[in-house]
N, C-alpha and C positions, 0 to 999 in steps of 0.2 A: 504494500500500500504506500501510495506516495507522500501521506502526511502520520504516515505512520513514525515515532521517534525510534523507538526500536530496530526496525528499518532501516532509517538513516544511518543508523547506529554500526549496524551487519554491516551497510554498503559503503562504510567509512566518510560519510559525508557528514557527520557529527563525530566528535574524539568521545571518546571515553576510557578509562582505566583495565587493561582488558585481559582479565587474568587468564584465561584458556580461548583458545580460537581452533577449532576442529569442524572437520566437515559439515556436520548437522546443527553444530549449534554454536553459542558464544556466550561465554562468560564474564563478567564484568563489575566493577564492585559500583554499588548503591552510591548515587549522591547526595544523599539524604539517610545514613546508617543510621540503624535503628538497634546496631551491636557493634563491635569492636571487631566482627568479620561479620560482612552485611553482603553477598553476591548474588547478582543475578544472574541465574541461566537461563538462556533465551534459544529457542529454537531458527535457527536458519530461513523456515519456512514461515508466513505469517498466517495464524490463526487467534479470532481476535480473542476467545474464551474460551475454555476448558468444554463448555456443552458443545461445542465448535468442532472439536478433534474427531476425525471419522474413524469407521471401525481398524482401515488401512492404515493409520497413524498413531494406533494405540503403544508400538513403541516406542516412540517419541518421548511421551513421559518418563518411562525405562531411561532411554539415553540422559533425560535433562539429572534425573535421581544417580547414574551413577557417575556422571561429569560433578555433581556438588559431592559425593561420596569421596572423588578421588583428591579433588580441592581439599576440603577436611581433610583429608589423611597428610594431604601436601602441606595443610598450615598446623600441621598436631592437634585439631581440634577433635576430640573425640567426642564432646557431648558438644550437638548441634542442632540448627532446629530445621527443620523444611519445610516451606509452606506456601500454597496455589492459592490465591485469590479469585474469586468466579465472578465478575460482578461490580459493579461501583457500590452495591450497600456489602460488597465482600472485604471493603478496601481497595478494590482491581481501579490504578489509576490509567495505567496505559494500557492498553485493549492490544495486547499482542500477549500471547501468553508466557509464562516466565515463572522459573520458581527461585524461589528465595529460600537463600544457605543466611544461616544466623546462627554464629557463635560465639567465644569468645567471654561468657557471662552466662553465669544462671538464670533460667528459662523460669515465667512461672506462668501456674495452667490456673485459670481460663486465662488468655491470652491477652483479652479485651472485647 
C-alpha cells in the first residue's frame, strides 16, 4: 500500500533502526518503547489485520514468532512478551500487521 508506513519502511523510503532484515519479513525497534527491548516484526507482504491473513498465509505468523524468538535469544532476553494487536480498540495503530517482542523488564498481567 502506498500510504502504508510500514511499507515505506520495507521499501526503504522511510529509515528506521533495523534489527533483522530477511526474506519474509523485517524487524525493527519501536519509536515509541514501551520496554527497554521494544521490536517490531513486520511481514514483507502487506496485510492490514490479523482477521486479514488467509488460510495460505497462516505461516507467516510462525515466521514473525520465531524471527522475535531468535532476536530474544540474540539480546539474552529470556523472559519476553509477544503481542498482535487486531484492531484500533486493540491498540493496532498502523494497519499492516506486526508483532511486538517486549523485554527487558517485568511483564504484568492484565496488561491494560
Amino acid at each position: 500500500m502506498s500510504d502504508c508506513l510500514f511499507c515505506k519502511i520495507i521499501d526503504k523510503k522511510i529509515p528506521a533502526k533495523i534489527e533483522l532484515d530477511e526474506k519474509n519479513l523485517l524487524a525493527i525497534h519501536d519509536i515509541n518503547p514501551q520496554a527497554p527491548t521494544h521490536i517490531l516484526v513486520i511481514p514483507k507482504v502487506h496485510i492490514a489485520k490479523i482477521d486479514e491473513i488467509e488460510k495460505n498465509q497462516a505461516a507467516l505468523a510462525g515466521e514473525l514468532i520465531d524471527a522475535a524468538r531468535r532476536i530474544a535469544k540474540l539480546k539474552n532476553i529470556s523472559d519476553y512478551r509477544l503481542v498482535f494487536n487486531n484492531g484500533a480498540g486493540a491498540g493496532q495503530s498502523v494497519f499492516h500487521i506486526h508483532l511486538h517482542l517486549l523485554g527487558g523488564r517485568p511483564m504484568h498481567w492484565p496488561p491494560g
